[in-house]
Every structure is written in C-alpha cells, then in structure tokens.
N, C-alpha and C positions, 0 to 999 in steps of 0.2 A: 504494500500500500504506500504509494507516493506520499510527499509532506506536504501537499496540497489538500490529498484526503485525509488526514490526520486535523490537519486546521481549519477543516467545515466536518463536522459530523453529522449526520442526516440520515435520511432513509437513501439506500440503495441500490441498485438494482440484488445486490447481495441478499437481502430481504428481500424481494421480490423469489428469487430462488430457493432459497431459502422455506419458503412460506410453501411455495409451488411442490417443492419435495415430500414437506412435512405433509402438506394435505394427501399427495397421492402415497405416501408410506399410510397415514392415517384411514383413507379407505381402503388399502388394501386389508387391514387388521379388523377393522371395523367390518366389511361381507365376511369375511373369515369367519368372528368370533359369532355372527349369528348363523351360521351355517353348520359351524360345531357343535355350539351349545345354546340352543333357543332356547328360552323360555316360554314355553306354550300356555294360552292363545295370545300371545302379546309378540306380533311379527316388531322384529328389531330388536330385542331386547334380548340376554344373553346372561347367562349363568355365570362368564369368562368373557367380558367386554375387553379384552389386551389394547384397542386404540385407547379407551379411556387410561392406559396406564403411561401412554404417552402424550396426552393431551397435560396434563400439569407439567412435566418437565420441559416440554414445547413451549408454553406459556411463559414459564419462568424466566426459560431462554432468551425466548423471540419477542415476548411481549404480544404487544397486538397481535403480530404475526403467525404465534401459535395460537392462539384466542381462535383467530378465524381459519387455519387451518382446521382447526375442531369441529367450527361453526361446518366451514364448506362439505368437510369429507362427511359428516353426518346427513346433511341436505342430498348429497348422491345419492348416501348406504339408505333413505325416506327414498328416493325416485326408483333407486332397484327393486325395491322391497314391496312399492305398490302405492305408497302415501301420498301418490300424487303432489298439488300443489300444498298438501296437508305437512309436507316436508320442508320446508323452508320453514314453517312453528316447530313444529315440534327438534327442527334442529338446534334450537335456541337450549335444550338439554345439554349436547353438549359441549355449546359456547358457553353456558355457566360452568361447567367444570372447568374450564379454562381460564375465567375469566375470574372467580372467587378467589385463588391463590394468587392471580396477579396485582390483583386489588390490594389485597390484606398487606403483601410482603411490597409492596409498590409505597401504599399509602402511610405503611409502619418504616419505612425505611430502613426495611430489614434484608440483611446479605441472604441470597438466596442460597448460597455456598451453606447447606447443612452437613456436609462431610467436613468441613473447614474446622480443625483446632479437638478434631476427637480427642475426648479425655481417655475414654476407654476404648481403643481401637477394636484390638482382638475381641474380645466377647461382643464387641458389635458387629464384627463380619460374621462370627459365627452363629449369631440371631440371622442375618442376613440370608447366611447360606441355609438353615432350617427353614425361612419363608421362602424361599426360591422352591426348596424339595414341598412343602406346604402344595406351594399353586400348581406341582408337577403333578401330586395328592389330588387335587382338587380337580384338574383338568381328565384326570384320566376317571375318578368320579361321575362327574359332569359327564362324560361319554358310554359310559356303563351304565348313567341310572340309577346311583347311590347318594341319594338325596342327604341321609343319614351322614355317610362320610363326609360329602360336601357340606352342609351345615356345621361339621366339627371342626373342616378344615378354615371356616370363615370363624370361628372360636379362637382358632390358633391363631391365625392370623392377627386379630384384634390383640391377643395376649403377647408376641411376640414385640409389635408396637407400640405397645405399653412399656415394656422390656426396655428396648431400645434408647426410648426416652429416659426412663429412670436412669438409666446408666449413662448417659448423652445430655444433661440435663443445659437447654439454653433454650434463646427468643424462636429461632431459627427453625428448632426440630419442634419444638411445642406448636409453632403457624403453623409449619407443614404438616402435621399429624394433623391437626384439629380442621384447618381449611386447605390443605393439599389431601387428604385423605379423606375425613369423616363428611363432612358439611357436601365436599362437591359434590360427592355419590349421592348423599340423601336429595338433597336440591335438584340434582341431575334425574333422581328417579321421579320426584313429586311431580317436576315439570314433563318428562318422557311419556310417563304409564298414563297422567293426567290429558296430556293431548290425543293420546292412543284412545285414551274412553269419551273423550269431548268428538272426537270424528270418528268414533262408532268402527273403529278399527278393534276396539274389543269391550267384553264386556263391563261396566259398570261393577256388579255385584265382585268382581275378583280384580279390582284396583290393587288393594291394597297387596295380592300376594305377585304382584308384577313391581310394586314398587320393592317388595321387599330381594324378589329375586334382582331385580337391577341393581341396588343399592349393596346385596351383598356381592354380587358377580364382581363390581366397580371396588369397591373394599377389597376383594382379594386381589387383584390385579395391581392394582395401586400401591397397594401396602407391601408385593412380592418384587413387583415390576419398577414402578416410578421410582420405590426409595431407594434402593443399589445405584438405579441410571444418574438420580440428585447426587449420592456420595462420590461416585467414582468418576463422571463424567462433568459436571457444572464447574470444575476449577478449568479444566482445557475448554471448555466451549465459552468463559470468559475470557480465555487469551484470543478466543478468534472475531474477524469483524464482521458475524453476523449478529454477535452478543445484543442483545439492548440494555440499558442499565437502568432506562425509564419507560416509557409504553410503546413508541414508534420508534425509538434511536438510541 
C-alpha cells in the first residue's frame, strides 16, 4: 500500500472485495447448513447454521461490510428456499447477528482482539478444542436424528463458554459471549421463525420450537466456530487493509 493510501483512509475497492467474498463464502455455508440439518416445518432454519458462525467475526472484521455480507447471503439462501420477495425481511435475521456485536464493541470502544493478553492460554485452547469435538458431536447428531445428544451437546456448549470466560476474565470476552454469542442467536431467531409465521411459511402454533431450534443451532456454531476464528485469527486480519476499526473504514 502506497503512502498516499496510508494518508487518506476510506473505503476501498478492498472492501468492496472483501464484502463480495464474504457474502459468497457466506451463502455457500448458509444452503449447506439447511440442506444438512433442517429444522422441520420451518424451511431455512437449521439445527447447524455454520454461516451464522461466520457472520460475527465478519462483522467484527469488516464492519459494515460483514453486517451486509450476512444481510445479502441470507436474502439468496430466502430466494432459493422459496421466500420469494418475503426474503429480503426476513433476511434482516441475519443482519442482526451481525450487526448487535458490531454495535456493542463499536459503540463501547472495545478491542475486538478477545484472544489478545490471554491470562490462561492453555486451559483455554483446550476448552476450545473440547467445543470444536462438541459441534463434530453435535453435527453428526443433527444427521442421525438424536435430538437427545444434540440438546446435550448445546448444554456443553453453553458450559464450556462459561469456562472460558471465568478463566479469561475481561470487557472483550464478557461483549463477545453475551452479544457475539447469546443475544445474536436469540434476536436472530425471534426475528427469523417470527417472519417465517407472519408469511405463512409455517405454522403459528410451533413458533416457539423453530425459535428454539435456531437459537440453539446459532449457539453451537458460534460458540465452537466464531470463538477459535476471534482468538486465533482477529490479530493478523488487523495487520491487513481490509480491517475496519470503525463501521465503513
């Protein structure tokens, strides 16, 4: 990068690319994850949502740029699925997951670097690698029809995150747990399953068990997938110039 680019920072065309990858990385994960593991009768919704585990660190990242990647690859995975022009609302599910963590950690003026300054490294990789084996659990669950295990394994999950934190204790991983992990998923499901029953894409009386499956599918993913990608990756993806440090730049 020239000293010219260095001494105007802005949007450019780098974001642009940037944005354009992340969306088509993002719906390719997104028809994946509901083609593996639906959650019936609620078309789009998934037991193992894997894009939403990259919609927060996208965010973080790219700022706006990951916001609307989320927003756009969602608005497809609604046109594939059947949702017609019902897809461009109900994709606004998960531009909130994207959009709550960049908010919070935007608005708090908090390092988004939650791998930065680990007190307790080791026993936090190896919580890490337990959740990574958790979602392998969980996925192969999800495929077989063991409701049973997959509910245990969204327990472990939950419990391993808790873990993490105690032992990790700062502003950084408390935001990211709370609104990179718990809040997007719920908000992302209330909004989802909610427009899903508002245009008669499913039933009314079984709301609630479409939110619950989204919000726990979103939870595991998230909590196996995002937090390894936030510790191990977010210090090199701020040395590069698609980083944003505020929303567009």
């Amino acid at each position: 990068m020239s000293d010219m680019e260095k001494a105007k920072p802005g949007v450019s065309w780098r974001h642009l690319v940037a944005c354009a990858l992340a969306t088509g990385v993002s719906t390719i994960l997104a028809i994946f994850a509901v083609i593996v593991a639906p959650v019936a009768p609620f078309p789009g919704v998934s037991g193992l949502y894997i894009a939403a585990a990259i919609y927060v660190p996208l965010s973080l990242w790219l700022g706006i740029w990951g916001v609307l990647a989320a927003y756009i690859s969602c608005v497809i995975l609604g046109l594939v699925i059947g949702l017609g022009p019902w897809s461009f609302i109900w994709a606004l599910a998960d531009l909130a997951e994207g959009l709550i963590p960049l908010m919070v950690f935007r608005l708090t003026k908090t390092d988004v670097d939650i791998g930065k300054d680990l007190k307790r490294p080791k026993p936090l990789y190896v919580l890490l690698a337990f959740l990574i084996l958790n979602l392998v659990i969980a996925a192969i669950a999800t495929a077989l029809v063991f409701p049973a295990i997959w509910i245990t394994c969204l327990i472990i999950a939950i419990i391993l995150i808790v873990a993490m934190y105690v032992i990790n204790r700062s502003r950084s991983w408390l935001l990211f747990v709370i609104f990179g992990i718990v809040v997007p998923a719920l908000i992302s499901a209330l909004i989802g399953v909610g427009v899903l029953v508002l245009a008669g894409f499913a039933p009314v009386e079984s709301y609630w068990i479409g939110v619950i499956g989204w919000f726990a599918g979103d939870l595991i993913v998230l909590s196996s997938i995002a937090t390894p990608m936030m510790i191990t990756l977010t210090k090199k993806i701020k040395q590069t110039s698609i980083y944003v440090d505020k929303w567009v730049a």
